[in-house]
Structures are given as structure tokens and as C-alpha cells.
PDB file with one MODEL, atoms N, CA, C and O in Angstrom:
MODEL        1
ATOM      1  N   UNK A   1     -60.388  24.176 179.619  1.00  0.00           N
ATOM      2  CA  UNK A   1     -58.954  24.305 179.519  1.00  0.00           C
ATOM      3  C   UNK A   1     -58.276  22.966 179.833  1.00  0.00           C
ATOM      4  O   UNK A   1     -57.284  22.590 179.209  1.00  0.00           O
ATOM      5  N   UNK A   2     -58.914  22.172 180.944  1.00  0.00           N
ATOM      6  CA  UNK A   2     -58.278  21.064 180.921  1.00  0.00           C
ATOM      7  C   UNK A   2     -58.394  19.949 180.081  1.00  0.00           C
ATOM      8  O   UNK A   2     -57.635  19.003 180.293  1.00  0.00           O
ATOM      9  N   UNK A   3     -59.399  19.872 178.947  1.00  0.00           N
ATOM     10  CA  UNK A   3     -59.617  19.036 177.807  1.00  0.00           C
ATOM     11  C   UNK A   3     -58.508  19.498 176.760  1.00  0.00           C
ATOM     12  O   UNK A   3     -57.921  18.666 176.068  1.00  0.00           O
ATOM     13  N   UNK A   4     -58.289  20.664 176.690  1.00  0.00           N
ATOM     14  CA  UNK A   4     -57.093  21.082 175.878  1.00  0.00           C
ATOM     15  C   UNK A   4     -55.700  20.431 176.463  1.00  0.00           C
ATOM     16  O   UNK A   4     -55.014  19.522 175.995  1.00  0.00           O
ATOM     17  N   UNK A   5     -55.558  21.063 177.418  1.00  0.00           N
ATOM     18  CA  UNK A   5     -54.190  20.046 178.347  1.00  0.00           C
ATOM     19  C   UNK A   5     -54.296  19.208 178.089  1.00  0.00           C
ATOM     20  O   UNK A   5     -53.349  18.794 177.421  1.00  0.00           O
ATOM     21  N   UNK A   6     -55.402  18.238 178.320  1.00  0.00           N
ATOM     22  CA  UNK A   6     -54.953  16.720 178.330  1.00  0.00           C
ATOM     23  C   UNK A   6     -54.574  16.389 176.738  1.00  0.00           C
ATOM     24  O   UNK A   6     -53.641  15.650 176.426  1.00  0.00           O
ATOM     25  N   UNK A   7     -55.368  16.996 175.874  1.00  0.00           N
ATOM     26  CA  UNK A   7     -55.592  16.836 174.304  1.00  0.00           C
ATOM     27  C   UNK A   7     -53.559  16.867 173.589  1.00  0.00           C
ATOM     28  O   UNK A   7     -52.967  16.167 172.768  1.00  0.00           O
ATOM     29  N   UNK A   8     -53.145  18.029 174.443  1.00  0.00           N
ATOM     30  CA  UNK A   8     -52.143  18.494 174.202  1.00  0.00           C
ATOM     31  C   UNK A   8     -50.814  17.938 174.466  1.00  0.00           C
ATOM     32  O   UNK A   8     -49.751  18.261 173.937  1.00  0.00           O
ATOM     33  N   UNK A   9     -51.103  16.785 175.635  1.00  0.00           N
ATOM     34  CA  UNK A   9     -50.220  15.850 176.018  1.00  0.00           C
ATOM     35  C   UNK A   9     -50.231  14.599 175.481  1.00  0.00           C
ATOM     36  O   UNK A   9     -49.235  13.951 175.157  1.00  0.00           O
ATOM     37  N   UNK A  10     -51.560  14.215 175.376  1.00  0.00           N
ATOM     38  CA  UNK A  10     -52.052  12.993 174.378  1.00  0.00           C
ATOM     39  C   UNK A  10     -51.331  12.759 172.639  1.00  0.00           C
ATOM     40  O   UNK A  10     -51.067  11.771 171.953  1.00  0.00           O
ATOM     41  N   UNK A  11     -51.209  14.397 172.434  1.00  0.00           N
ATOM     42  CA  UNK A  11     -50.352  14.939 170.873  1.00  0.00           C
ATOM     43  C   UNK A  11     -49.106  14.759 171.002  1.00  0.00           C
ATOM     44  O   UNK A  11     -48.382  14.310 170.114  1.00  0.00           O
ATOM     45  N   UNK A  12     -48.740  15.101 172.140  1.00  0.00           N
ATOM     46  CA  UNK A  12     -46.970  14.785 172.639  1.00  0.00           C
ATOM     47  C   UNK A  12     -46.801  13.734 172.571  1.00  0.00           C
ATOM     48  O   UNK A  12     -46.311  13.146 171.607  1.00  0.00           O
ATOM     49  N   UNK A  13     -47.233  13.189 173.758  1.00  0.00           N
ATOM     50  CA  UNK A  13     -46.689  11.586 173.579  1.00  0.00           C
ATOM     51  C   UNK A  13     -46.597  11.023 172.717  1.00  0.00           C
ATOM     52  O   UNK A  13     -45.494  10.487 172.616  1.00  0.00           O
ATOM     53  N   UNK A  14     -47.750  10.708 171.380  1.00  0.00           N
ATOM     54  CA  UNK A  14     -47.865  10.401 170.616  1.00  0.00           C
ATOM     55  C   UNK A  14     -46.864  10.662 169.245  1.00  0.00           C
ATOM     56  O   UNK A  14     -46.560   9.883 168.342  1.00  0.00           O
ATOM     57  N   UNK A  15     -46.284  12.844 169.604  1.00  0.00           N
ATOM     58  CA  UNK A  15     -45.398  12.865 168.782  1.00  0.00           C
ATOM     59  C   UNK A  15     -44.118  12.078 169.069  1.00  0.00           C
ATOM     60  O   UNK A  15     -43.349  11.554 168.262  1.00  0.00           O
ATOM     61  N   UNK A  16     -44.065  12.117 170.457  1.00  0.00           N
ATOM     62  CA  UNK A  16     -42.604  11.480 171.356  1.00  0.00           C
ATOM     63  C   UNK A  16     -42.469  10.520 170.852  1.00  0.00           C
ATOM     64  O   UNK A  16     -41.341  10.290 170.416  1.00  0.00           O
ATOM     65  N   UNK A  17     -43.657   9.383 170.642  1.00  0.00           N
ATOM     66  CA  UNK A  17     -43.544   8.227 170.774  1.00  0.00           C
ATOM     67  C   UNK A  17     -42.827   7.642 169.110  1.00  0.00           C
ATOM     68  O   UNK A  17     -42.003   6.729 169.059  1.00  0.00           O
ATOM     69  N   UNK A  18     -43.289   8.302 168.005  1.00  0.00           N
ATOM     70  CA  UNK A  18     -43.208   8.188 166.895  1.00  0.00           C
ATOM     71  C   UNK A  18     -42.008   8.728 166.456  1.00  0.00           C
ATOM     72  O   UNK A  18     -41.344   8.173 165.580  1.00  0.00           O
ATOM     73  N   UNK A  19     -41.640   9.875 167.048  1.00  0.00           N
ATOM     74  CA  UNK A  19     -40.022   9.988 167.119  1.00  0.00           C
ATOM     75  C   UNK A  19     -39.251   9.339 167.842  1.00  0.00           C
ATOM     76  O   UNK A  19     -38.059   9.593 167.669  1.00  0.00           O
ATOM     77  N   UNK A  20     -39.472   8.667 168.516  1.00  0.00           N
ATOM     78  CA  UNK A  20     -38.624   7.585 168.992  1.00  0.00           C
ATOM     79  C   UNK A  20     -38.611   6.450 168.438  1.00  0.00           C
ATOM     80  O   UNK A  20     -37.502   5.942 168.598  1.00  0.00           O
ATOM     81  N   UNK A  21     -39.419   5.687 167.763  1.00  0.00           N
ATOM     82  CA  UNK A  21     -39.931   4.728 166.819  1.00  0.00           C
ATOM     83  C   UNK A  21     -38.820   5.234 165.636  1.00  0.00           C
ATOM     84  O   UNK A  21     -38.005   4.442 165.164  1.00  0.00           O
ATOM     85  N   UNK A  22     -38.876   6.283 165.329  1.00  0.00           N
ATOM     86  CA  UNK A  22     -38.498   6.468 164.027  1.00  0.00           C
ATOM     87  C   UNK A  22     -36.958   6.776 164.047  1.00  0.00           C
ATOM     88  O   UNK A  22     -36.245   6.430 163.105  1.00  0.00           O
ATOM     89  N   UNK A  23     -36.581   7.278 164.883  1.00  0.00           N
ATOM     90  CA  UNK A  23     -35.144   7.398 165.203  1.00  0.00           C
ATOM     91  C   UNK A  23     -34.419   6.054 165.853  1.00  0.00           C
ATOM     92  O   UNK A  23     -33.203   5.936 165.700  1.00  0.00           O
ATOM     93  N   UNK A  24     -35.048   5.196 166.469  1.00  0.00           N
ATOM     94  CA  UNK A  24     -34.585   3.561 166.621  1.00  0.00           C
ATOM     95  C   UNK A  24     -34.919   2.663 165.014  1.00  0.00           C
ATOM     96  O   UNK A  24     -34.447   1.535 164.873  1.00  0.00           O
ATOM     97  N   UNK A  25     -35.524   3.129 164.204  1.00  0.00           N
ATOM     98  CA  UNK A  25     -35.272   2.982 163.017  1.00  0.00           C
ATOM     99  C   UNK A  25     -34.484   3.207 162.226  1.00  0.00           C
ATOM    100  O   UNK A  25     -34.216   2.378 161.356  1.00  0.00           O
ATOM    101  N   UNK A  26     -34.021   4.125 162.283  1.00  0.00           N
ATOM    102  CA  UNK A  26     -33.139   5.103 161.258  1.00  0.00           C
ATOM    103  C   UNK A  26     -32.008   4.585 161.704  1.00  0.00           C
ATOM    104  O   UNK A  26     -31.281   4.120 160.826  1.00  0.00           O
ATOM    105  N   UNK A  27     -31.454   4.489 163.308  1.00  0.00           N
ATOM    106  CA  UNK A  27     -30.394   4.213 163.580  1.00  0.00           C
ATOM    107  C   UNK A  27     -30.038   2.599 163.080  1.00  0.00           C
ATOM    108  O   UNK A  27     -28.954   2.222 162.635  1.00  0.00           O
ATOM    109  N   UNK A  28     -31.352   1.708 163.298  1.00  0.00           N
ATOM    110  CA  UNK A  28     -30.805   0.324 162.717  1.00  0.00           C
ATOM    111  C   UNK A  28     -30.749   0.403 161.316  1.00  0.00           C
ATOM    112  O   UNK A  28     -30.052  -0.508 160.869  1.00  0.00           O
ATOM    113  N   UNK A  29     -31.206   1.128 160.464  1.00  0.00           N
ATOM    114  CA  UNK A  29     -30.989   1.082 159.046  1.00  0.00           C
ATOM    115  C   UNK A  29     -30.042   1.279 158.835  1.00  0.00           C
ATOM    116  O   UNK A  29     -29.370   0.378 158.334  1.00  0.00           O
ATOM    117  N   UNK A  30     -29.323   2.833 159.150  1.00  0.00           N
ATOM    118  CA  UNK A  30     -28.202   3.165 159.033  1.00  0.00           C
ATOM    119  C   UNK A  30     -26.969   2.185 159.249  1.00  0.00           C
ATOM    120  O   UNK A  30     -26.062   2.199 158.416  1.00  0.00           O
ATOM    121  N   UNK A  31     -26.896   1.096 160.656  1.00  0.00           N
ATOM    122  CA  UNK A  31     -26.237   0.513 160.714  1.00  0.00           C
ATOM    123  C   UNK A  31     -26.220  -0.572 159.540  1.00  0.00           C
ATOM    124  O   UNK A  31     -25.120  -0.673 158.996  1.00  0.00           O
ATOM    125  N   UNK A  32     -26.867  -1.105 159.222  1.00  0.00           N
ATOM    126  CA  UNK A  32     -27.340  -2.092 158.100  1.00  0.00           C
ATOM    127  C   UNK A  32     -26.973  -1.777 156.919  1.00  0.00           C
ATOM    128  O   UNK A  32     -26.709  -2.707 156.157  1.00  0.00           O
ATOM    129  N   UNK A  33     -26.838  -0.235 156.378  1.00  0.00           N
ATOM    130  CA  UNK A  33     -26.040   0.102 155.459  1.00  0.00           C
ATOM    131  C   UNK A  33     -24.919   0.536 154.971  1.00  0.00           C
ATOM    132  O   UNK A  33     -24.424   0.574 153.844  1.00  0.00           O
ATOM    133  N   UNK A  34     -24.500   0.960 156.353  1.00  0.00           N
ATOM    134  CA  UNK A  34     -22.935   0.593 156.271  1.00  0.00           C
ATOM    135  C   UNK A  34     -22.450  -0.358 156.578  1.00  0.00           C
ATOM    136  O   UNK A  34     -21.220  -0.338 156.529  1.00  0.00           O
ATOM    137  N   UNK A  35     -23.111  -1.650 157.042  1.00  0.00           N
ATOM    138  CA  UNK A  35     -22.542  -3.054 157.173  1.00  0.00           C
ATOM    139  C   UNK A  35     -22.588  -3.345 155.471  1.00  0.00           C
ATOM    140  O   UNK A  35     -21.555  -3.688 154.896  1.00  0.00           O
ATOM    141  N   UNK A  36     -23.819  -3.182 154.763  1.00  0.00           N
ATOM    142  CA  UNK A  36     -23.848  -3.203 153.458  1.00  0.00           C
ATOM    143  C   UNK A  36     -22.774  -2.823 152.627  1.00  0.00           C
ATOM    144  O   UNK A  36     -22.281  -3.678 151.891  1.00  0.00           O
ATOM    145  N   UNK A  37     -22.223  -1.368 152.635  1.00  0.00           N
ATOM    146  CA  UNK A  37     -21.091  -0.891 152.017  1.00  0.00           C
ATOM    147  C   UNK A  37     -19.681  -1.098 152.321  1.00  0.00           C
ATOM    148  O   UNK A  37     -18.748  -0.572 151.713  1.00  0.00           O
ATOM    149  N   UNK A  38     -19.574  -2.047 153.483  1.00  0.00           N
ATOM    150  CA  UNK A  38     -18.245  -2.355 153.906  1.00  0.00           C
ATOM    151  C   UNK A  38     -18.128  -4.230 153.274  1.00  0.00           C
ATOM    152  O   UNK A  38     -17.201  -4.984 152.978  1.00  0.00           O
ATOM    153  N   UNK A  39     -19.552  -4.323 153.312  1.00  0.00           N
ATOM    154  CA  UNK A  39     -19.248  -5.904 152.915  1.00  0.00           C
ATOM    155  C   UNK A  39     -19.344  -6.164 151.455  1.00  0.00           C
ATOM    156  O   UNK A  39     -18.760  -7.109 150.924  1.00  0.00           O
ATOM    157  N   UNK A  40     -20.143  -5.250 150.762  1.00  0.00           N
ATOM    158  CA  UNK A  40     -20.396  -5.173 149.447  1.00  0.00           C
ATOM    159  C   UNK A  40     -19.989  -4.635 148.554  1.00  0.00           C
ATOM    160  O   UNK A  40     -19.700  -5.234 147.518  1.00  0.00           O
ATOM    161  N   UNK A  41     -19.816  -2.982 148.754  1.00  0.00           N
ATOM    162  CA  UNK A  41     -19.857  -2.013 147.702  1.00  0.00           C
ATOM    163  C   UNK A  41     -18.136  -1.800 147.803  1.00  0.00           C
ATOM    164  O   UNK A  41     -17.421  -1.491 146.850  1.00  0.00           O
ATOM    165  N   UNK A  42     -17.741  -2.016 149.019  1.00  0.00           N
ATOM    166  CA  UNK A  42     -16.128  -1.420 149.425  1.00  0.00           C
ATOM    167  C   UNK A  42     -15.328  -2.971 148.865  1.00  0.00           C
ATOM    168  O   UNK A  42     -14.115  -2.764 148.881  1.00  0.00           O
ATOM    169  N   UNK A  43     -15.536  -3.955 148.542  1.00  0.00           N
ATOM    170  CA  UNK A  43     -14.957  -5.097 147.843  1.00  0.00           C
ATOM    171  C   UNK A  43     -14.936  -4.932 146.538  1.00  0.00           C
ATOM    172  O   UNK A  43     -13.886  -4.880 145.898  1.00  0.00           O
ATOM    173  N   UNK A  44     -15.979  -4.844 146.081  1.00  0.00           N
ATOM    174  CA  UNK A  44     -16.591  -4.502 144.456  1.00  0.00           C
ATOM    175  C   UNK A  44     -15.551  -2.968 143.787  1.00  0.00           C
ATOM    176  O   UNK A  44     -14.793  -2.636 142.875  1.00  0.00           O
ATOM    177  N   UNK A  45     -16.043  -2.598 144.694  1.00  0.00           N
ATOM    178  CA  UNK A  45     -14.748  -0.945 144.719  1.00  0.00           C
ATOM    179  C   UNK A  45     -13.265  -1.415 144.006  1.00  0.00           C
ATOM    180  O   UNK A  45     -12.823  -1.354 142.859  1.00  0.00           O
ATOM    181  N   UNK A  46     -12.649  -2.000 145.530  1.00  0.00           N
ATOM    182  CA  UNK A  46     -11.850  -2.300 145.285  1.00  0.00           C
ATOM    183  C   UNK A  46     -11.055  -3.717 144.063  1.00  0.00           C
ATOM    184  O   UNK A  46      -9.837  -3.843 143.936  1.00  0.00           O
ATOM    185  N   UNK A  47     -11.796  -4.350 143.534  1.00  0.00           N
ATOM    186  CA  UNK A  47     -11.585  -4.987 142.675  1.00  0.00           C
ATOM    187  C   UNK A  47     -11.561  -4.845 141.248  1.00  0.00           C
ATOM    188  O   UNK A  47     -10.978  -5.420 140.329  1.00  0.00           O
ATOM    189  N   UNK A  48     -12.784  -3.422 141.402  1.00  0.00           N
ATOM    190  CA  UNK A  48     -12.883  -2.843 139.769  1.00  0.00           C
ATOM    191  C   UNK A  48     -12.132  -1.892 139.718  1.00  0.00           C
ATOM    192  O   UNK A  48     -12.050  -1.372 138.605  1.00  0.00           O
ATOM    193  N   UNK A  49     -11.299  -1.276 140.839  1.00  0.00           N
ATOM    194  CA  UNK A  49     -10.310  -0.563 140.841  1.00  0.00           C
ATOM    195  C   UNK A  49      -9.125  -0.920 140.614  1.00  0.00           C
ATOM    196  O   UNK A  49      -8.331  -0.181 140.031  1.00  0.00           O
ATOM    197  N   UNK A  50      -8.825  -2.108 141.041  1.00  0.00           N
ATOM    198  CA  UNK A  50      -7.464  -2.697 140.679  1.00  0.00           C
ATOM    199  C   UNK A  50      -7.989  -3.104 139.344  1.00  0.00           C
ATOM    200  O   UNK A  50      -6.897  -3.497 138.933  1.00  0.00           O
ATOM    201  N   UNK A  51      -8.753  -3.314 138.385  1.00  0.00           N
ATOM    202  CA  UNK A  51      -8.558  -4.136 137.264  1.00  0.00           C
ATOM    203  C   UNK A  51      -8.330  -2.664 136.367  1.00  0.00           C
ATOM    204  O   UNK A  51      -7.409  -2.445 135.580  1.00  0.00           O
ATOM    205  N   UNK A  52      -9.068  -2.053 136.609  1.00  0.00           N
ATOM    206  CA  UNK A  52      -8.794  -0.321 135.899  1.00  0.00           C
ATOM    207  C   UNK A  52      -7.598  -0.629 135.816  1.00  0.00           C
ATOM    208  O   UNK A  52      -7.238  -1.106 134.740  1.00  0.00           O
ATOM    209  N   UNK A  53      -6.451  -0.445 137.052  1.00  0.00           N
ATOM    210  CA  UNK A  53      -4.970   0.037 137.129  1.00  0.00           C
ATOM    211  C   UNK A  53      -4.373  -0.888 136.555  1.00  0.00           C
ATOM    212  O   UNK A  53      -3.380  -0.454 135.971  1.00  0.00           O
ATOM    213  N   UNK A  54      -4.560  -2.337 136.409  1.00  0.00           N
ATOM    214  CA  UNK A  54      -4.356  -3.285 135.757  1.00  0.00           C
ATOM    215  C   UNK A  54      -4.160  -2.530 133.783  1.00  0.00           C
ATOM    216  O   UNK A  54      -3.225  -2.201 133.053  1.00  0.00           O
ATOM    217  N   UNK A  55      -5.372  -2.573 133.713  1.00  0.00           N
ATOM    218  CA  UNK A  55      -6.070  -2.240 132.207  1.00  0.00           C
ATOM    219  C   UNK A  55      -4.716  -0.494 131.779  1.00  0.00           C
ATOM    220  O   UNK A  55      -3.897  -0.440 130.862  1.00  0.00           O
ATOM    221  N   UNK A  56      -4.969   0.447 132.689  1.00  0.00           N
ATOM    222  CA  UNK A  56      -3.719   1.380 132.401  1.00  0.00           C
ATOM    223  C   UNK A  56      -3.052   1.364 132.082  1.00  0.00           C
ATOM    224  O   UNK A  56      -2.691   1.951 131.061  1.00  0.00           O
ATOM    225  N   UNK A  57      -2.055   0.194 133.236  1.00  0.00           N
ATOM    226  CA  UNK A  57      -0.890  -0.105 133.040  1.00  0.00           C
ATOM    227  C   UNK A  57      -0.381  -0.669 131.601  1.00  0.00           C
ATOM    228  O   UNK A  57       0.559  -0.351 130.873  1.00  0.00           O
ATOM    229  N   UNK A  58      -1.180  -1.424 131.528  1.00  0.00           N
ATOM    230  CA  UNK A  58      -1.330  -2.136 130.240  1.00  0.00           C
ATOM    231  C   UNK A  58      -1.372  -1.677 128.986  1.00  0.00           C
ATOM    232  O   UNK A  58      -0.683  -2.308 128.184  1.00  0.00           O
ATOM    233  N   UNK A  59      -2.119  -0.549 128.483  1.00  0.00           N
ATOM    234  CA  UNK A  59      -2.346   0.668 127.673  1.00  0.00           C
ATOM    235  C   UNK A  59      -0.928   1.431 127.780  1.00  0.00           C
ATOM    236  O   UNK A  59      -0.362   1.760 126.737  1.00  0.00           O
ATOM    237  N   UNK A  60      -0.503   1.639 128.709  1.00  0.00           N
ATOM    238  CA  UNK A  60       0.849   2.441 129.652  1.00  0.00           C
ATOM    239  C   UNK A  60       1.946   2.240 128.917  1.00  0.00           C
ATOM    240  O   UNK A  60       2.617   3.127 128.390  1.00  0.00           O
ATOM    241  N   UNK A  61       2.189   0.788 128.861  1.00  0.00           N
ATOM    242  CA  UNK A  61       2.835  -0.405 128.303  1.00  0.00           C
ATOM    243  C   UNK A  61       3.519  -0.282 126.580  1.00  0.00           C
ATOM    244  O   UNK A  61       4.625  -0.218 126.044  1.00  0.00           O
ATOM    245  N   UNK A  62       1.954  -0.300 126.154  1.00  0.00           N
ATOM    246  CA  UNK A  62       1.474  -0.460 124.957  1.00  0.00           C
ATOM    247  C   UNK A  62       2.003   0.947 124.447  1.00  0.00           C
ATOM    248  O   UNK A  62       2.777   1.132 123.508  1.00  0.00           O
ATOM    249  N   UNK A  63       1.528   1.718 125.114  1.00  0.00           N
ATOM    250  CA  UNK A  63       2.168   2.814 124.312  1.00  0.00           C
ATOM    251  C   UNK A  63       3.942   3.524 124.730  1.00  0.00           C
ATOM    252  O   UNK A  63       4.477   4.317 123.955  1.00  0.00           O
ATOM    253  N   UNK A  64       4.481   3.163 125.757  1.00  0.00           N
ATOM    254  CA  UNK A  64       5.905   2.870 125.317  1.00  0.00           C
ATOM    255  C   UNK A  64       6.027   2.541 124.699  1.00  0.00           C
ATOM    256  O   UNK A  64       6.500   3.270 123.827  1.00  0.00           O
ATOM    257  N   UNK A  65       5.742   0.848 124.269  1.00  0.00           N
ATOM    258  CA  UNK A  65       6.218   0.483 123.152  1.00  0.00           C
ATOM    259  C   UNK A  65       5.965   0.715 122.028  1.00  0.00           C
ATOM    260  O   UNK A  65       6.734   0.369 121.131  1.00  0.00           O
ATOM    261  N   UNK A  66       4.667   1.446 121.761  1.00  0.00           N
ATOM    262  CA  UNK A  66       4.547   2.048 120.150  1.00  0.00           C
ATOM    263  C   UNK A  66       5.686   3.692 120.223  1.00  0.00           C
ATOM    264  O   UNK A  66       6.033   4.099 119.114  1.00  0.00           O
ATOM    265  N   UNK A  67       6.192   4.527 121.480  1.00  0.00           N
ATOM    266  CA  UNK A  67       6.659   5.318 121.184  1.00  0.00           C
ATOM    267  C   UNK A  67       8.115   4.705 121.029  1.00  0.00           C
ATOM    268  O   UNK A  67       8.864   4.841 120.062  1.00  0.00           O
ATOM    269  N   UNK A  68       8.231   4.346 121.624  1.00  0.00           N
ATOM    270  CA  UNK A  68      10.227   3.337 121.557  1.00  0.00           C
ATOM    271  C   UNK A  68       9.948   3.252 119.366  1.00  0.00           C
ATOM    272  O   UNK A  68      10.437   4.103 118.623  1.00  0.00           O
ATOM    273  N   UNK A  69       9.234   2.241 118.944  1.00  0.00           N
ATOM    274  CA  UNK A  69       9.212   1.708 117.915  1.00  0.00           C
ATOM    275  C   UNK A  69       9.489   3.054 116.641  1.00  0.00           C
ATOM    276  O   UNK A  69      10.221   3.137 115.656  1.00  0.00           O
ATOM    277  N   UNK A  70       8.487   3.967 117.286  1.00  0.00           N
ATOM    278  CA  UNK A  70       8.419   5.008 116.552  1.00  0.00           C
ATOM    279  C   UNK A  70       9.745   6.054 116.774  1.00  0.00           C
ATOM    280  O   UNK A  70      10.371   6.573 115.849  1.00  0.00           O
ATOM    281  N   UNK A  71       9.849   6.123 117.317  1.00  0.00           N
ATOM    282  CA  UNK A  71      11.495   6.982 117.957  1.00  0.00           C
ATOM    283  C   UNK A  71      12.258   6.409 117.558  1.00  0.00           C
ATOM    284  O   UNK A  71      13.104   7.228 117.199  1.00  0.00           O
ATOM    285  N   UNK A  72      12.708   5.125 117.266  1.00  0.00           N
ATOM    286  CA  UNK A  72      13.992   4.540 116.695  1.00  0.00           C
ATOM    287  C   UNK A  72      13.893   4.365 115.271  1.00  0.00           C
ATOM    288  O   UNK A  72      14.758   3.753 114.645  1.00  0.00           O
ATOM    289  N   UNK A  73      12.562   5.034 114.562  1.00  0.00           N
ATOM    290  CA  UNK A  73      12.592   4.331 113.519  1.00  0.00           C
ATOM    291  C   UNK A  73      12.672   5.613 112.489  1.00  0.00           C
ATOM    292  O   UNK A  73      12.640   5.466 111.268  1.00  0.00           O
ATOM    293  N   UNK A  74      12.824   7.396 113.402  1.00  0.00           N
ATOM    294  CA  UNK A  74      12.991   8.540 113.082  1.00  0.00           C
ATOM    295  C   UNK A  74      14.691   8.059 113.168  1.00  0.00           C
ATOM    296  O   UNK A  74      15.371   8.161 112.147  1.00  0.00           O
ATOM    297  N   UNK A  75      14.995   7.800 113.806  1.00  0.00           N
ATOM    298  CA  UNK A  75      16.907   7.935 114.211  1.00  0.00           C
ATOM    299  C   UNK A  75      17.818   7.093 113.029  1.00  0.00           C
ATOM    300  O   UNK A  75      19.046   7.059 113.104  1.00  0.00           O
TER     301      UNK A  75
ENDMDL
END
């Protein structure tokens, strides 16, 4: 019985140890990828987002002025 005990603590630790390994992992990754998405993906975001609203507006524009052209040209 006591070769089992010891066997059984030897499994613990070992699980302990590897979950702790792996969760001081996870936590630095995690940090690393949201340093990633704040420095990278959240710029990129925001730049292809403004050129969209840019590009809309523009289209937006464009088609006032084809409806103005067309409306005055019923009157």
C-alpha cells in the first residue's frame, strides 16, 4: 500500500508540476497576444476602417450627384 502512496504522489506532483508549467505559459502567451492585437491588428483595424468610410462617403457623394442630375432633368 505504501508503494501505491508514494506512486500516487509522485503522479501528483508531476501532474501539479505540468499544470503549473502550462498555466505560466498560457498566461505569458496570452499576454503577448494581446500586446499583439493592440499593437498590430487594432491599428490595421482602424485604418482599413477609416479608408472604407472614406471610400462610402465617396460613393455617398457620387450618388447625390447622379440623383440631383437625374431629378432636375425629370423637372
Amino acid at each position: 500500500m505504501g508503494d501505491f502512496n508514494r506512486k500516487v504522489e509522485e503522479t501528483t506532483s508531476r501532474v501539479g508540476k505540468t499544470v503549473g508549467e502550462t498555466t505560466e505559459r498560457v498566461e505569458k502567451e496570452a499576454t503577448e497576444f494581446i500586446k499583439y492585437l493592440n499593437d498590430e491588428v487594432v491599428p490595421a483595424v482602424r485604418q482599413h476602417s477609416t479608408k472604407a468610410l472614406r471610400v462610402a462617403a465617396q460613393k455617398l457623394h457620387d450618388l447625390a450627384n447622379y440623383m440631383d442630375k437625374h431629378s432636375a432633368a425629370r423637372k
